[in-house]
N, C-alpha and C positions, 0 to 999 in steps of 0.2 A: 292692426291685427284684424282679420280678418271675421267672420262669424263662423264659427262652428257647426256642423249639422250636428241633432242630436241618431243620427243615424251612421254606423260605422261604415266606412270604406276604404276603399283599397287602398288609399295614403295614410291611412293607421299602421303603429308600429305598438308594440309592447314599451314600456319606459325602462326595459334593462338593454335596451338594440338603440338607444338614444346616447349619442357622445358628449362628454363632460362639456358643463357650457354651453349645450345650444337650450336655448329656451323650447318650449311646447306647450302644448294646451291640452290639458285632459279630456278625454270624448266617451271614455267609459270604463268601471271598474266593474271586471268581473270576477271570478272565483267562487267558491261557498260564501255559505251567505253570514258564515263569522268575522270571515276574512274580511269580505267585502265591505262588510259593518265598521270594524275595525277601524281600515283604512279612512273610511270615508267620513268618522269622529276626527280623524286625526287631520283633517280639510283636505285631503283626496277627493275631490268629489269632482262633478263633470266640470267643464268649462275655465278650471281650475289655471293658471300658469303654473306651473313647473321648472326647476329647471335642476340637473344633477353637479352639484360640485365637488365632489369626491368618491371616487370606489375605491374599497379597501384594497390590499396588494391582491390577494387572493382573490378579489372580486366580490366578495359578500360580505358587508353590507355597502349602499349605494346610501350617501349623504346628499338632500334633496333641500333646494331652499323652496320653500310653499309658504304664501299666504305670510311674506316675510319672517319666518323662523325657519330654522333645519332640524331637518328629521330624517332619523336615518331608518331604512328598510331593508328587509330582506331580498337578495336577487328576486328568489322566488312569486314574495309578493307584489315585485318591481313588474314581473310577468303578466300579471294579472292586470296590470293599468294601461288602458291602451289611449296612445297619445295621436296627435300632431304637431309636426315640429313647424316650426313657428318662424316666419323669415324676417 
């Protein structure tokens, strides 16, 4: 795996535009700052792996294995965590 800048760029995507199964790496959780807090109690936090294994049919909510446990989130808040996908 590579190193991560802690500066966002152009190969950042949001973690809801990430396809089931491919691994990524967290590089920044934005939103309000409840939200952001939230998430980032729940081990969202930068540098983080990630990876999505399940979206509901309707597409909300996204089931995420982090920090070996899963945790399932909102699209919305899925928007707010911006990644790297991870080769």
């Amino acid at each position: 795996m590579g190193q991560v800048g802690s500066i966002a760029d152009a190969n950042d995507k949001n973690l809801a535009d990430i396809p089931v199964g491919k691994p990524c790496v967290i590089t920044k959780v934005n939103g309000d700052r409840t939200v952001r807090k939230r998430l980032m109690d729940m081990g969202l936090t930068r540098n983080t792996m990630v990876t999505i294994t399940k979206v509901a049919p309707l597409g909300d909510p996204l089931e995420l294995v982090v920090r070996g446990y899963h945790l399932s989130i909102r699209k919305y808040e899925a928007q707010t965590i911006m990644v790297q996908e991870v080769d």
